[in-house]
N, C-alpha and C positions, 0 to 999 in steps of 0.2 A: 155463683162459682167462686171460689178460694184463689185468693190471688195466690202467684207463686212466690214463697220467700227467695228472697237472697241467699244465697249459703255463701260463708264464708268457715273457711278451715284456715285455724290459728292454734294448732296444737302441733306442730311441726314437732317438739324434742319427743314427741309419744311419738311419732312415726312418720314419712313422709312419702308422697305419692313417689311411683316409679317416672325418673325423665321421662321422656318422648325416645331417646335416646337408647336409652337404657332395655324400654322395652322394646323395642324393634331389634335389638341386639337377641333379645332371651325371645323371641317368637322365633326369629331366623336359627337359631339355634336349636332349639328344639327337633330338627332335623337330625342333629348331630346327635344320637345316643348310646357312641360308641364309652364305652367304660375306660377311665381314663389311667388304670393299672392296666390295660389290654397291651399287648403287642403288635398286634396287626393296624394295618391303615388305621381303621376306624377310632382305637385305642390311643394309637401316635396325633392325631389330627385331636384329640378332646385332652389329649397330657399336653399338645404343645399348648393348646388355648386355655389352659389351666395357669402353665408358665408364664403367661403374657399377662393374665391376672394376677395372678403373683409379682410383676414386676411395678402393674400399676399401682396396686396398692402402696408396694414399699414405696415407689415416687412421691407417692402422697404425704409420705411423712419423712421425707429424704433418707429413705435406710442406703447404706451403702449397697448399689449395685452388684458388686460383686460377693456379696454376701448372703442376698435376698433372698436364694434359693432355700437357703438353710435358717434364716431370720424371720419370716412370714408364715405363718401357722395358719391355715384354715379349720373356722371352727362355725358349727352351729348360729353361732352368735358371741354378744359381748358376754353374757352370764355365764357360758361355758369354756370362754378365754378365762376369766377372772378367776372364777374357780379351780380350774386348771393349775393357774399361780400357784392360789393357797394349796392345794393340795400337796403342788410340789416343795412346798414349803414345810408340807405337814410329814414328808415322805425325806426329805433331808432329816430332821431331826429326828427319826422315826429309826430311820437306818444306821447300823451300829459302822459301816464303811464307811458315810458321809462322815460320822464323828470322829472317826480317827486320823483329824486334822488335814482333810482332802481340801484344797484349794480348786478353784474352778477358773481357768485360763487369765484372761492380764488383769480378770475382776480380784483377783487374791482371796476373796472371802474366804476364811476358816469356820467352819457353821461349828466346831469344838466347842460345848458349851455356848451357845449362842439360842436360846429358847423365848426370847419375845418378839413380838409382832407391833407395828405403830400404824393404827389408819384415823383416821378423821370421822368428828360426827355426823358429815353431813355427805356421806358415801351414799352409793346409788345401794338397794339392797342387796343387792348379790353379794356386793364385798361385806357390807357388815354382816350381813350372814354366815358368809363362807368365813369370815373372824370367827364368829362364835360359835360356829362348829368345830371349828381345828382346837378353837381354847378348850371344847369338851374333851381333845385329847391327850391335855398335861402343857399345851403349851400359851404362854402370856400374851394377853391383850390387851393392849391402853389404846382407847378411844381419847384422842387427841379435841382440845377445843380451837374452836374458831370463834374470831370477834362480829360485830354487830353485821360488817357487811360480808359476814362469810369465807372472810379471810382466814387460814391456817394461822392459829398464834405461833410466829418463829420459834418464840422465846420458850414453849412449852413444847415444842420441838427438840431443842438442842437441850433442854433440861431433862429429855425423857430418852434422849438417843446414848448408848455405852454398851460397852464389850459384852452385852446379853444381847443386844437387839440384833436379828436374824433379818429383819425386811421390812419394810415398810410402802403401804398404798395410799397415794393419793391420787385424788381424780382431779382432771388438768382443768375441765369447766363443771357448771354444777349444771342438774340437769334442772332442777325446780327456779333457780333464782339467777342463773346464769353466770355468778361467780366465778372467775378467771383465778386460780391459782400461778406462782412464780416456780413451774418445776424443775427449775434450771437452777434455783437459787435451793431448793429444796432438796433434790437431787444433789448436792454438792456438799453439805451436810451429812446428808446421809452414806454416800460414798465416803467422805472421812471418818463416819464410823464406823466402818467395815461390814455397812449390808446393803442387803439387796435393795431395787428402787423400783418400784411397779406404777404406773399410772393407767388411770381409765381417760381412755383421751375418747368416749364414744361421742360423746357430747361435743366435743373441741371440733373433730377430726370435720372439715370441708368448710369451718366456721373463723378459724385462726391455724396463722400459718404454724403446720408439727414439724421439728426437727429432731430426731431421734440421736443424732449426731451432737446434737447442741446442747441439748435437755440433758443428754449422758444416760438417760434410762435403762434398765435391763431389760426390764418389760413391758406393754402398751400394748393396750386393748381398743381395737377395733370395732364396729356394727354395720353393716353392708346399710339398712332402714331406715340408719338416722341418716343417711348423705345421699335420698332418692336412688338405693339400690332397693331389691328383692330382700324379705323376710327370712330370716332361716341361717344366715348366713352372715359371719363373723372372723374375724382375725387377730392371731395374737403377734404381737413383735416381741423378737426372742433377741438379745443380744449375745453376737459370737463368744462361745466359752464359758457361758452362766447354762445351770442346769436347768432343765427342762422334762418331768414325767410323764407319761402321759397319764390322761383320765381315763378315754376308749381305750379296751386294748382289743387286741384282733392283728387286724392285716398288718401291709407295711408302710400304708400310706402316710402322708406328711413324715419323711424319715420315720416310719415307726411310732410317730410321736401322736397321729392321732388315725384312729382304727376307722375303717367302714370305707363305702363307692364314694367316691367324690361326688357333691352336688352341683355337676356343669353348669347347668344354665344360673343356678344361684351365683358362683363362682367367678361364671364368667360377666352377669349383671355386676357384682360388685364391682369388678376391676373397670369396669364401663364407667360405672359408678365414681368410682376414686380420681380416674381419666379426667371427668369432668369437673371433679370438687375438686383437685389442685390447680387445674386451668382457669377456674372462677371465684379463686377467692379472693379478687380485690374485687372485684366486679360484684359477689357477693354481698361485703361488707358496704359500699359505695350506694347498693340499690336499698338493704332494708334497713340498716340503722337508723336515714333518716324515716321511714314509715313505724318503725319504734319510735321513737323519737316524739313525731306528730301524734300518736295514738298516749305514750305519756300523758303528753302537752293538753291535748284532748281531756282526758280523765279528769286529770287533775282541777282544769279550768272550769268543771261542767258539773263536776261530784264532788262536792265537799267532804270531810272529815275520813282523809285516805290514807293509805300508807303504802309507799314504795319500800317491796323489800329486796335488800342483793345491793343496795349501794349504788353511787353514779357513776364508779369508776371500773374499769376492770372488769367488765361486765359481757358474753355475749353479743352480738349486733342486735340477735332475734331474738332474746328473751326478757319480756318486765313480770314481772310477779309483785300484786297490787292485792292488799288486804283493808276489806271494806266494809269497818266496824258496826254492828249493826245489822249485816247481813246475813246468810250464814251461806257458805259458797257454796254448799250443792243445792243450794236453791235457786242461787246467782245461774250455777250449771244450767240447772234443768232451763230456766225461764228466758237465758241465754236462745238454748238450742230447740228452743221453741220458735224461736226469731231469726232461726238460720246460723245463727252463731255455733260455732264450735270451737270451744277450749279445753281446759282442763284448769282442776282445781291442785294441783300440784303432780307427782311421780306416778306414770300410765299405772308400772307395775306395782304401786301400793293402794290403787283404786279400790273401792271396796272397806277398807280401812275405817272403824270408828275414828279411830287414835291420832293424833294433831299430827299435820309435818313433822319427822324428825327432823328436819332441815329447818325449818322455822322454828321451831321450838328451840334449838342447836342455835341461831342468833340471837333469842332471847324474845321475841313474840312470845304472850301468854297465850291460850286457849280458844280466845276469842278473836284474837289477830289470826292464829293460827288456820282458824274453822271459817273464816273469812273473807279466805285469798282466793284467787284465780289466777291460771299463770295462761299467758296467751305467750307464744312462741308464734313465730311470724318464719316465712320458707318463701321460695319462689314461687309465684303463682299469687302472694299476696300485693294487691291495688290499692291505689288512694285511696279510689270509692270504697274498699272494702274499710279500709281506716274509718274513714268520716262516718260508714256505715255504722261499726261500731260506737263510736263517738256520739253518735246520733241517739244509738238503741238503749246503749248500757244506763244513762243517767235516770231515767225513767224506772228503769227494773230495780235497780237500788233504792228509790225513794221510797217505788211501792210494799218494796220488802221491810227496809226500816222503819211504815209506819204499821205495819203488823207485828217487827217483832217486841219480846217483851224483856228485852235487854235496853237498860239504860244507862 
């Protein structure tokens, strides 16, 4: 008889189990299937539990309360927040009214002449995508560099920001290397150059404390999946007075601004969701940083010739991304999740991919660093034992790999 593995799940930034919480919220709910445009009881009782999610959310990243009604966007997910942005970015310049020197409430922007775009090389895809789709429509792209540990270079920042630059997107944590950006310092730059300031906080948001008030941002992207809510479901922060297009069009849900029936039980897990991730995030950071930490300490003592990528500082609680020359990572994968182990070799959504990390590749890893790596993200649910566990497995599967391959 086959002993039974261990499993251990340490791919938390690809996705994360639903609370205990959370889901007992969306089972009891599922009773509720009144449409939350409706009028009647049924309709009133699924708008107001819409609104309550609405408010939890914005708490989670201190949107002003009396705002929030009109600042919180529900959407599909982060990819379809994000896009959203650029569109409406692409829909500002597009339109011959926004040109004609329209300001947009205490943000002042002039989009007059204003046709470039500033994001980072080590964006999750959706944004550098949605970049390079709008620049097929006439308007400019600079992909901004970052240093060794994935930091934004400032200084290539404020060299590349002037009376063209229209907006700019940074993501506030990375989601491969765990990279902490200063969007407060970043934001403040960009504000003095008279554009927009968008951040992908999907990564950040339940992990480090968001203040939307502090940060100064326009926009902020949300994902119900990465903070143990339901799949499907996403929100955008809209700052009062900056414009906002929609993508859907149809009804007149989310003011108008994004079309179709509301996804209740998704809607209402998230804000369950959110509930929970601003109640625990010292508690959070306090339980797995040190289990990071040991799982480091571990690797490094036990595997020789490694590399930590993302830097020691500024990093994440739950994320190391460790490249181990000699091996080649999706074999590391495979021979991992043979053993119960389950990681990832970098970005869920570029899985499949011949082509190195753009994020690694973006701090300066060659090919073989690149094809190398493994990024283990750690969540609640993760134990000592599971630590040591790994600790235990991984040093073995490495050796056996490096002396088959024919890289020297």
């Amino acid at each position: 008889m086959t002993k039974n593995l261990r499993k251990v799940y340490i791919d938390y930034n690809a996705t994360t189990p639903l609370r205990a919480e959370v889901k007992t919220l969306i089972i009891e709910d599922l009773e509720n299937f009144g449409n939350a445009s409706s009028m009647h009881a049924l309709g009133r009782f699924a708008r107001a539990k819409v609104e309550q999610a609405r408010a939890q959310v914005g708490a989670l990243i201190n949107a002003d309360p009396s705002e929030i009604s009109g600042s919180i966007v529900f959407t599909s997910g982060g990819s379809e927040a994000n896009n959203m942005v650029f569109q409406t970015m692409y829909r500002l310049v597009a339109c011959s009214n926004c040109r004609q020197g329209k300001s947009f409430g205490a943000h002042k922007t002039d989009v007059q002449n204003r046709n470039e775009i500033l994001t980072t090389s080590i964006e999750h895809p959706c944004v550098l995508n949605s970049a390079l789709n709008i620049e097929e429509t006439g308007l400019k792209v600079k992909i901004l560099p970052v240093d060794e540990n994935g930091k934004l270079k400032i200084d290539a920042l404020k060299n590349a920001l002037s009376d063209k630059t229209l907006f700019v997107s940074v993501m506030a944590a990375n989601n491969e290397i765990g990279v902490i950006q200063n969007i407060k310092e970043i934001t403040a730059l960009v504000k003095n150059a008279g554009a927009f300031m968008h951040t992908d906080a999907v990564q950040a948001a339940g992990k480090i404390p968001i203040n939307v008030k502090d940060w100064g941002v326009d926009y902020l992207t949300l994902s119900a999946h990465k903070i143990y809510g339901p799949k499907g479901v996403g929100a955008l922060y809209v700052k009062k007075g900056v414009p906002l297009f929609p993508l859907i069009h149809g009804g007149h849900q989310e003011n108008s601004l994004r079309a179709g029936t509301y996804n209740n039980t998704g809607i209402f897990g998230f804000g369950k969701a959110a509930e929970l991730a601003a109640a625990e995030i010292d508690k959070y950071n306090s339980a797995i940083t040190p289990l990071r930490d040991k799982l480091r300490a571990g690797l490094e003592a036990n595997i020789p010739n490694i590399t930590i990528n993302g830097g020691n500082t500024d990093t994440l609680p739950n994320t190391l991304n460790i490249s181990f020359p000699g091996a080649e990572g999706e074999a590391i994968l495979l021979s991992m999740d043979m053993q119960g182990i389950q990681a990832s070799t970098g970005s869920a959504c570029a899985s499949g991919s011949l082509e190195p990390s753009h994020v690694l590749s973006a701090i300066g890893l060659g090919p073989e660093l690149s094809h190398g790596s493994i990024r283990f993200s750690l969540g609640w649910g993760i134990t000592e034992d599971d630590i040591n566990y790994i600790i235990e497995t991984l040093p073995p599967i490495i050796a056996r790999l490096r002396s088959m391959s024919t890289i020297t």
